[in-house]
N, C-alpha and C positions, 0 to 999 in steps of 0.2 A: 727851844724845842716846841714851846707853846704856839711859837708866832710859825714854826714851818709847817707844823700841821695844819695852824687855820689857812695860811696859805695856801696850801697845797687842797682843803676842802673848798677854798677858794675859786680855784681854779679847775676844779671840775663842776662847778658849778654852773662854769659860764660856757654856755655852750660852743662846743668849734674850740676850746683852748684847747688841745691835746693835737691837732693836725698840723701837719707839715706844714710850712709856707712852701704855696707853686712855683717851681722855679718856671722861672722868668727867664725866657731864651730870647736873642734877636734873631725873628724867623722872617722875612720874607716871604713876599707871593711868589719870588721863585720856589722856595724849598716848601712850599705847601704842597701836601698833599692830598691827592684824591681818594674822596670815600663815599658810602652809601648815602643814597641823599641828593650828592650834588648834581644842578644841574651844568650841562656842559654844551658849547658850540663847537661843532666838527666843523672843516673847512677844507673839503678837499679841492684843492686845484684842477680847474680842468672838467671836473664833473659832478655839475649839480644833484646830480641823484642821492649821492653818498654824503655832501651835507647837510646840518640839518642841527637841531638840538636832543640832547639827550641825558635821561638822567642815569647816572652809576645806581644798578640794583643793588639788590640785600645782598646778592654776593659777590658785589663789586665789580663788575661790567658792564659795558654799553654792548647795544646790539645795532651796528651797522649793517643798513642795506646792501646784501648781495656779498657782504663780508662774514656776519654773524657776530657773534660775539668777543669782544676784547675785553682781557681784565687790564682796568685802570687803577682799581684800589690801591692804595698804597702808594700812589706812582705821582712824580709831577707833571704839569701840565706838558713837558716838553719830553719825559718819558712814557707818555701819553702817543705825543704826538709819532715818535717813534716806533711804537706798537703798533700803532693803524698803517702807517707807512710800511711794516715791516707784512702785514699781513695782508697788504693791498698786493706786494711784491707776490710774495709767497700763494697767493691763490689767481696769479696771470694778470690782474688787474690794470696796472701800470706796468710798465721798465724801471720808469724813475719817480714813483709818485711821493706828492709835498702834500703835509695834514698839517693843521691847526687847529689847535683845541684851546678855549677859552672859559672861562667858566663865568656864567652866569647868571647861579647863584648856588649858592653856597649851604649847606646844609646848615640849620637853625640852632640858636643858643636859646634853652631853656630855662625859665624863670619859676622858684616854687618860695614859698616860707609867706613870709610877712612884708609882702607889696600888694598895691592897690588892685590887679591882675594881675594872677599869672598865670604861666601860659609857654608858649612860643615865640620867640620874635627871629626873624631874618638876622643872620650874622651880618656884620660888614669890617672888612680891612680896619682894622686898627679899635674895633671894638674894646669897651672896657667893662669893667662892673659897674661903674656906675650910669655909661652909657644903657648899659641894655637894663636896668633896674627901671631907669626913668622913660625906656618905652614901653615896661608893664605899669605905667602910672606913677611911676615912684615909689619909696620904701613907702609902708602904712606906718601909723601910730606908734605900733608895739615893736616895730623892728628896731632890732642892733644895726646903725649905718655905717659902724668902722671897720667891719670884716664881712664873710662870708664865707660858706662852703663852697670849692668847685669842685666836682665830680667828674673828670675827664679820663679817657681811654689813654691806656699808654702804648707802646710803640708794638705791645703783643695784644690787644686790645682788650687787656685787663682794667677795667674802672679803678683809676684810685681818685681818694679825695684829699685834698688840700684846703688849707686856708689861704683866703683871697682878700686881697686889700681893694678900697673901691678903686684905685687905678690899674690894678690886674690887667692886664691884656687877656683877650679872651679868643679862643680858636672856635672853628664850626663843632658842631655836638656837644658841646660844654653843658652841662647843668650848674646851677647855682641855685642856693637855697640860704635864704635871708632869716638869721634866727631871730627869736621871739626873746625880747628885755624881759628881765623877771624883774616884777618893781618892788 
């Protein structure tokens, strides 16, 4: 009885023990989706005007010339491309018009706790915990290096947070928060 208590005082002690581990999916740049933040390249065939680059606003749309606005949130890049196409259709633009949308860049993973800066850094494909730690300078001194908080939106863009191992794979808008060693 002795030992599950102090265990169990044990283990709220140390910070982040209580959090889910993130589950870990194999996602794909196809099944990525578009959100606030990213930037994107339109490509429309045939007519320079309407390409161009462009970032998805706070509520999740680009604003193409002479089109107006399309919501992309949520969407991937190829149901993207079908939304402009459909909206090029639908306002006389083309008969038969082809879009291409490519992204960028990618809306940013967040760095906070106990690393040398934190801050911001540019997402990239295959991103990890311990990638994006070591381009806010690395864990500092007092940091815990074997886990971490991630705070990521879920699929109704409710923040949950998890526990993250340094090999985590990491998505764009991700926070991370590197906890402080109690010595």
């Amino acid at each position: 009885m002795t030992l599950g208590v102090s265990l169990l005082v044990a283990a709220c002690a140390t910070p982040g023990a209580g959090l889910p581990p993130i589950p870990q999916t194999a996602e794909s740049s196809t099944t990525y989706k578009l959100g606030s933040g990213d930037q994107v390249r339109v490509t429309v065939f045939n007519d320079p005007r309407l390409t161009g680059e462009f970032r998805v606003s706070d509520s999740g749309v680009i604003a193409l010339p002479l089109v107006g606005a399309i919501p992309v949130s949520g969407r991937t890049t190829a149901e993207a491309e079908r939304a402009i196409e459909r909206a090029l259709r639908s306002r006389n633009l083309f008969n038969d018009p082809s879009a291409a949308v490519e992204i960028i860049e990618y809306r940013p993973v967040f760095v906070l706790g106990m690393v040398e800066r934190g801050g911001q850094t540019p997402y990239q494909p295959g991103m990890t915990v311990l990638s994006a730690v070591a381009t806010m300078g690395g864990f500092n001194y007092r940091a815990i290096t074997d886990y971490v908080s991630i705070t990521r939106l879920d699929e109704n863009g409710v923040p949950q947070e998890y526990r993250g191992e340094r090999d985590s794979l990491l998505r764009p808008g991700d926070v991370i928060t590197v906890f402080e060693r109690r010595f």
